[in-house]
ROTOR-307832 format. One record per atom (N, C-alpha, C): x, y, z. Coordinates in pm, whole numbers, plus 50000, padded with zeros to 5 digits. Layout:
# residues N
XYZ ...
***
This chain:
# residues 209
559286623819933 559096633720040 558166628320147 558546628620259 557816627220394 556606640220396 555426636420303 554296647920297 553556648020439 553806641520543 553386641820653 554076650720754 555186650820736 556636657720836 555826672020752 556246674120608 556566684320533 554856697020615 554196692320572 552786696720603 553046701120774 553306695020851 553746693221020 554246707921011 555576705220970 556426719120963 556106728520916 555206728720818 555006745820731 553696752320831 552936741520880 552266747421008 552576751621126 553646745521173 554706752521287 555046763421286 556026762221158 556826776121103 556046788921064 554266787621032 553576794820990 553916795820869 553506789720751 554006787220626 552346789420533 552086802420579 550466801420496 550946799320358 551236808620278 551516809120127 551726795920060 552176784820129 552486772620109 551706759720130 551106766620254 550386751520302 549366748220205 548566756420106 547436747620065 547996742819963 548636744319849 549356738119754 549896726119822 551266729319958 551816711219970 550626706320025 549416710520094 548466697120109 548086690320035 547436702219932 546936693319817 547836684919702 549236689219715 550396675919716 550086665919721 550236667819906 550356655519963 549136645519953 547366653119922 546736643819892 546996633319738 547336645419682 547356638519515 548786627619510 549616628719594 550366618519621 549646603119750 548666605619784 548006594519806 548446593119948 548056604120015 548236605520182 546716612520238 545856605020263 544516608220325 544086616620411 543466626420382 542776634820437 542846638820602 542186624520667 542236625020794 543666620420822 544456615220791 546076614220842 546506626320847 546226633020721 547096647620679 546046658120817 545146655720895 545106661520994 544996654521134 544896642921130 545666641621259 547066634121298 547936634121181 549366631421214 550126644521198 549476649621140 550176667621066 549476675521117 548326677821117 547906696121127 547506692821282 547126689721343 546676688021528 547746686021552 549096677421565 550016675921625 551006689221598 550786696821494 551876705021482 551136717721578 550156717121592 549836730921678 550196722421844 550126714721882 550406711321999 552206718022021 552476710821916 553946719921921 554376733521952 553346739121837 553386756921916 552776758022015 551806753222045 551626752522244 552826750822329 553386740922309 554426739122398 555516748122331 555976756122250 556566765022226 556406781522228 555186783922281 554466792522357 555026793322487 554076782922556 554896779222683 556206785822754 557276775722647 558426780822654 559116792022622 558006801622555 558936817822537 558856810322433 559446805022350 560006804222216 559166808922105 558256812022148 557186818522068 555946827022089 556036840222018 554946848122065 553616851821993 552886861522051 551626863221978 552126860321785 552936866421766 552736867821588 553166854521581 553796847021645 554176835421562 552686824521598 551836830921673 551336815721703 549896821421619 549836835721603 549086836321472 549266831921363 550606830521328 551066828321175 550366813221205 550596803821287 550606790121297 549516784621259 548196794921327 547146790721378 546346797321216 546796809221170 546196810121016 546676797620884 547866793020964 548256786020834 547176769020868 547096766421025 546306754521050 545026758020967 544346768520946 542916775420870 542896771220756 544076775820696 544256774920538 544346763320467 545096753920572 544776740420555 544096731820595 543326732220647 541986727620664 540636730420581 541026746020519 539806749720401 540446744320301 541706738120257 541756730220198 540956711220193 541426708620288 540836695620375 539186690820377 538596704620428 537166701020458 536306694420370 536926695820221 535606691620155 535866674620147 536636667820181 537696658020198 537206650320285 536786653220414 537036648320588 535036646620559 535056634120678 533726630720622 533026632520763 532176638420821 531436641520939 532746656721011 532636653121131 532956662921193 534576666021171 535216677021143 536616677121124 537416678021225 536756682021346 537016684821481 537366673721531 538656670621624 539476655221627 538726650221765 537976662221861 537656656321961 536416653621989 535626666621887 534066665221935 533456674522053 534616678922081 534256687022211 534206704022175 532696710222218 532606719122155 532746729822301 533226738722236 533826748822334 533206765222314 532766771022380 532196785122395 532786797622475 533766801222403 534586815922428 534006828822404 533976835322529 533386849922509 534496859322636 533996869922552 534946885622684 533416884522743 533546889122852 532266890622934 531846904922913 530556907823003 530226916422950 530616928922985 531126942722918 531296954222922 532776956022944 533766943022836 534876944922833 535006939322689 535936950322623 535606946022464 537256942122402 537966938122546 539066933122440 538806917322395 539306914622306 539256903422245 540726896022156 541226900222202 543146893222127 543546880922188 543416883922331 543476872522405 542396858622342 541146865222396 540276854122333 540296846722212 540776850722114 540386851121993 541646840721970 543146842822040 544466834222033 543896823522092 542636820722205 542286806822244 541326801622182 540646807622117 540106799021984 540626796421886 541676798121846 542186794421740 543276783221771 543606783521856 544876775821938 543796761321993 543136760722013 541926752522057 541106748521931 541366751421838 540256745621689 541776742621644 542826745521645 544246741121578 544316728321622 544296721321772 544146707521855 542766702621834 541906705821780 540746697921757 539606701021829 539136711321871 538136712521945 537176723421870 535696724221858 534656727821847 534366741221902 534646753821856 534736768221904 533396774321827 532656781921982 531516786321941 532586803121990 532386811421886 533266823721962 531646833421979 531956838222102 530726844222168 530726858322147 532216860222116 533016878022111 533126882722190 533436897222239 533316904922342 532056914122395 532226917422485 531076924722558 529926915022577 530366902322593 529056890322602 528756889422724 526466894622754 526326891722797 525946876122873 525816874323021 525496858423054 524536853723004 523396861122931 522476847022881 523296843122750 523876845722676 525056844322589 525336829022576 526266828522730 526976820122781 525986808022829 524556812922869 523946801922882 523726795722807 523236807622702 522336799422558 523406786922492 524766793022469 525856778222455 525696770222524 525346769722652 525496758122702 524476751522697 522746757922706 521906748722615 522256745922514 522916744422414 523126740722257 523936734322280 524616727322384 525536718722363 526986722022371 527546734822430 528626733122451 529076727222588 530236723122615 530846715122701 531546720422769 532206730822728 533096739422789 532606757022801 532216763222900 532036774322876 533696785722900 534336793122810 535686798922866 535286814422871 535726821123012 535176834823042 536426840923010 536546852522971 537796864022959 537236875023007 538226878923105 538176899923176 539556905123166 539536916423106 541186915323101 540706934623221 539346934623297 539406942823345 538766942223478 539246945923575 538856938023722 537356944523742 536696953723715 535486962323681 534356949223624 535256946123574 534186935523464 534326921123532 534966919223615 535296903023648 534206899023705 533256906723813 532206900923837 531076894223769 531466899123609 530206893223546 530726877123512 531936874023560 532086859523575 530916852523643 531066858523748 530156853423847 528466851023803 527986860423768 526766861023716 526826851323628 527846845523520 527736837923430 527556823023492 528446823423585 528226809323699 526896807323770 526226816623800 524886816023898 524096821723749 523986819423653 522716818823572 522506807823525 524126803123491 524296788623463 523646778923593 523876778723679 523416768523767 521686769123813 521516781423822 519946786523815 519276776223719 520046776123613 519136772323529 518946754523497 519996749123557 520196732923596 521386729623537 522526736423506 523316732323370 524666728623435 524836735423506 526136737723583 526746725223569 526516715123618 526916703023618 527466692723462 526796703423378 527146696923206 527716702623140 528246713823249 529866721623191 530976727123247 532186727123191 533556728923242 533576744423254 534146750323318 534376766223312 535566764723362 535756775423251 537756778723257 537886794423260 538076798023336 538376815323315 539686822223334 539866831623245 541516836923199 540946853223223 542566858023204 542696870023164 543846882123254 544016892123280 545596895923297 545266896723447 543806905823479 543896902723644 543286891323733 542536884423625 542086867623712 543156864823763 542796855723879 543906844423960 543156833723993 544016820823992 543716803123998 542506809924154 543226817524271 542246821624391 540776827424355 540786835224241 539346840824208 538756831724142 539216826224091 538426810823978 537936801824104 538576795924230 538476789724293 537176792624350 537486807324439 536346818624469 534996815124452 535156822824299 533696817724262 533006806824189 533906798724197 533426781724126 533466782524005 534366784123927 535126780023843 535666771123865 535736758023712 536456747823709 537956748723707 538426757223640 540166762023606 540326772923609 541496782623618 542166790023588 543356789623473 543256798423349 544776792623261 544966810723268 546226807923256 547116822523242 547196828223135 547226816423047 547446819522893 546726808522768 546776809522633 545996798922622 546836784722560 547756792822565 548726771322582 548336764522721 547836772122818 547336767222928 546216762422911 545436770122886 544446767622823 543936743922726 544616750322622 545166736222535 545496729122659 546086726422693 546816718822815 545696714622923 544976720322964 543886718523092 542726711323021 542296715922884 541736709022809 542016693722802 543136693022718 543716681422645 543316674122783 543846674822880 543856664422991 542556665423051 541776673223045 540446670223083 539466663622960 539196663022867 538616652422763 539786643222723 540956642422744 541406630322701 540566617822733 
***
């Protein structure tokens, strides 16, 4: 058996019930840890990104994907020696403050730790010193969510506390959500705009590549 393909696919397909048994297969058949996540478990969520993308897949499927990438990895971890994270790049997602959805957010952290990246989740209703305090600690990426135009200004505040404070320059800001636009990100100095968070993955990937 191709335990590399096999593992690939049951994370695609969302194959929780399965994945930790064939991993631990595929280790006891003598396929290593870090292969079994970065030829298999990071490449297969890139897949459901780009099958996102394309319609071909929606919220439940890219949950199923993104719980089964979990399950196999709490298999993995005790395995993988320093950081399990493929890029190193640590990332800080929050709803801003005095907007408490979080579905959205929560699909870009998981979709973003599925490709290898370092998720500090901030939650919802986060205020900006929040967002600062990550970025003293080392995150790299700060990502804002409003899914309510009431609340979008506290983007802003998150940008001018950040720079107040000298940081601005030692982090990426990406901000989403149903009434943001690429024009309001631009606006108020934001690094990106993503629509969604395969966009998201995508603006990433090519910015730390």
């Amino acid at each position: 058996m191709d335990w590399i393909q096999a593992v690939n696919e049951a994370v695609v397909k969302g194959g929780k019930k399965e994945i930790r048994q064939l991993t631990i297969e595929a280790l006891n058949n003598g396929v290593e840890a870090q292969n079994l996540v970065n030829k298999a478990i990071l490449p297969a969520m890139n897949i459901v990104s780009k099958l996102w993308r394309r319609e071909e897949y929606y919220i439940p499927e890219v949950m199923r994907a993104a719980a089964t990438m979990q399950e196999a990895m709490y298999a993995l971890r005790p395995l993988l020696v320093g950081d399990v994270t493929g890029k190193g790049v640590k990332v800080a997602i929050g709803t801003v403050k005095g907007d408490r959805h979080y579905i959205g957010k929560n699909l870009v952290g998981m979709m973003l730790e599925g490709v290898g990246y370092e998720i500090e989740d901030l939650g919802a209703d986060s205020p900006a010193e929040k967002f600062l305090e990550a970025a003293r600690n080392g995150a790299r990426v700060i990502g804002m969510s409003s899914l309510l135009t009431t609340t979008m200004p506290e983007m802003i505040n998150v940008i001018t506390l950040i720079k107040k404070n000298g940081l601005r320059e030692r982090v990426t800001i990406i901000i989403g959500g149903a009434p943001v636009t690429a024009a309001y990100a631009e606006s108020i100095g934001a690094d990106y705009y993503a629509a969604d968070a395969a966009e998201v993955v995508d603006i990433l990937n090519s910015r730390f590549d």
